[in-house]
LOKE-930037 format. One line per field, with one value per residue (C-alpha): residue in one letter; x, y, z. Coordinates in steps of 0.02 Angstrom, whole numbers. Each point is the difference from the previous one (the first is absolute). Example, Ala and Ser with C-alpha at 12.3 -4.5 7.8 and 13.67 -1.06 7.14 Angstrom:
! LOKE-930037
resn	A|S
xx	615|69
yy	-225|172
zz	390|-33
This chain:
! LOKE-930037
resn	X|X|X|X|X|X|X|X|X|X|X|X|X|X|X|X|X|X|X|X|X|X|X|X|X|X|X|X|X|X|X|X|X|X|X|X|X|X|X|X|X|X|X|X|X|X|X|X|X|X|X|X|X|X|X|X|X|X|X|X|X|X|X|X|X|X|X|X|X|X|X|X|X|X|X|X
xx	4781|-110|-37|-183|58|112|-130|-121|103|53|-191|-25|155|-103|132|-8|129|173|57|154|73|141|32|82|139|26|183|37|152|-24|40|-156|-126|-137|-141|-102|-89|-160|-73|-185|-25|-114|-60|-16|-149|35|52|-13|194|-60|154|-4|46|14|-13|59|-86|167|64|-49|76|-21|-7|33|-98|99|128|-102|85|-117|-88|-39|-147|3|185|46
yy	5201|70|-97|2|-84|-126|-39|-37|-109|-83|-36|-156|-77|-93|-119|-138|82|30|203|52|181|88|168|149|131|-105|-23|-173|-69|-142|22|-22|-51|155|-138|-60|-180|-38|-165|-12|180|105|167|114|107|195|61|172|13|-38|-118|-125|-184|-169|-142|-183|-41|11|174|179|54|215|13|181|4|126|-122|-138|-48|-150|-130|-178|-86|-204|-20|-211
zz	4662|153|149|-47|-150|85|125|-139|-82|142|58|-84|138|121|76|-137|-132|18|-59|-78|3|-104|56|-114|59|162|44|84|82|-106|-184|-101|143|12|6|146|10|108|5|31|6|87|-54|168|20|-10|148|67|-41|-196|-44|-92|97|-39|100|3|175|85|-53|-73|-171|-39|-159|-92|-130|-103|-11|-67|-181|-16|89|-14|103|-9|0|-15
């Protein structure tokens, strides 16, 4: 997946749904955890440094988008 693509999916996050992230070929300490959580996510506007972030109002999550395995917007 690009980050065009990501961003485009992402678009529709607007503070009111919560977005889930499992990531492929990432190594983590912890066994099994390559996800990320956000609750009431934000989509970031493109930035002149064209990552992709995230936002929960309190922090920034960069997102690489050829990582991306699958996503999940409205999580419980």
């Amino acid at each position: 997946m690009t980050s065009d693509q990501l961003r485009q999916a992402l678009g529709e996050l607007n503070g009111e749904r919560d977005l889930g992230v499992v990531f492929s070929n990432v190594h983590s300490p912890v066994p099994g955890v390559s996800s990320l959580e956000v609750k009431k996510a934000m989509l970031i506007p493109d930035e002149a440094d064209h990552l992709v972030k995230v936002t929960d109002g309190k922090s920034v999550f960069i997102i690489d988008a050829e990582r991306v395995a699958w996503i999940r917007i409205g999580l419980r």
